[in-house]
C-alpha positions in Angstrom: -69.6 -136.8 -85.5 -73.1 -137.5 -85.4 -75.7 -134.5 -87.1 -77.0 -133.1 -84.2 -74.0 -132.5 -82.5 -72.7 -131.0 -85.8 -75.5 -128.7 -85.9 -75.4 -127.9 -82.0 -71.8 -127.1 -82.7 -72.3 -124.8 -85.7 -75.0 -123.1 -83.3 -72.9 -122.5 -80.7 -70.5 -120.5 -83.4 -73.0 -118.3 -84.5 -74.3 -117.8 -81.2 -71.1 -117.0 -80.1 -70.2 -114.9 -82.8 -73.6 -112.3 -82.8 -73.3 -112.3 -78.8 -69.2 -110.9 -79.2 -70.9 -108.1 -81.8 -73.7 -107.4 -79.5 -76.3 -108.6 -81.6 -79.7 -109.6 -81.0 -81.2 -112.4 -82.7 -83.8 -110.1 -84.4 -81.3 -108.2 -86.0 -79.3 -111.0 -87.5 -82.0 -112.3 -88.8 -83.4 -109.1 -90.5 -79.4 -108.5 -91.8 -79.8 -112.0 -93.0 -82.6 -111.9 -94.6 -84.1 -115.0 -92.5 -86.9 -115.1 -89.8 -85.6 -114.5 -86.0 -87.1 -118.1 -85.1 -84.5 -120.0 -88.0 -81.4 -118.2 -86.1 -83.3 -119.4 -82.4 -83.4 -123.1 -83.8 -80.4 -122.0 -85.6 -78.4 -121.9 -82.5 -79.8 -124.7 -80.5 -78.2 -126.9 -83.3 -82.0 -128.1 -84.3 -81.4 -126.8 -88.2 -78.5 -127.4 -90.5 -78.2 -124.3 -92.5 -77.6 -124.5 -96.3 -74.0 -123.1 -97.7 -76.3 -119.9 -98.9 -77.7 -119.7 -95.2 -74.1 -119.9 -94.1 -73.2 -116.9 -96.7 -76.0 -115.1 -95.5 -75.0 -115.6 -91.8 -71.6 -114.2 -92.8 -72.5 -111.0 -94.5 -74.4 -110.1 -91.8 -71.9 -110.7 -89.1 -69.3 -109.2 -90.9 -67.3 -112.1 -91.5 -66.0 -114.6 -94.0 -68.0 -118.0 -94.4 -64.3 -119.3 -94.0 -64.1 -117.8 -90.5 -67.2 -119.2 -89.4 -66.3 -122.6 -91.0 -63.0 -122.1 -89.0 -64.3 -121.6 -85.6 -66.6 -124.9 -86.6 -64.0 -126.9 -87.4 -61.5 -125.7 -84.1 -64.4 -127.6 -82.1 -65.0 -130.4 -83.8 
């Protein structure tokens, strides 16, 4: 698979994800210590978020990393 659909896909999981815990981007981003603009270019698939980005994604959400890794891979 090529990067940017990688990243598009990872997105669309975290997109996904804060939309089904009523979440706006804002807050994630505050929870996650990252700026509301990374989780906007986040979820259009243009940035590929580090493994402590991913971590940080997770707390916030309330998940494991493994779950979001999961819901990655059940689209790939």
């Amino acid at each position: 698979m090529e990067k940017k659909a990688t990243q598009r896909l990872f997105g669309e999981v975290v997109r996904e994800c804060r939309q089904n815990r009523k979440v706006s981007q804002e807050t994630l981003a505050a929870a996650a210590g990252l700026h509301r603009t990374y989780i906007s270019l986040l979820e259009r698939g243009m940035r590929n978020p580090s493994l402590t980005v991913i971590q940080h994604l997770a707390s916030a959400l309330k998940v494991s990393m493994t779950e979001l890794i999961h819901a990655f891979e059940e689209r790939c």
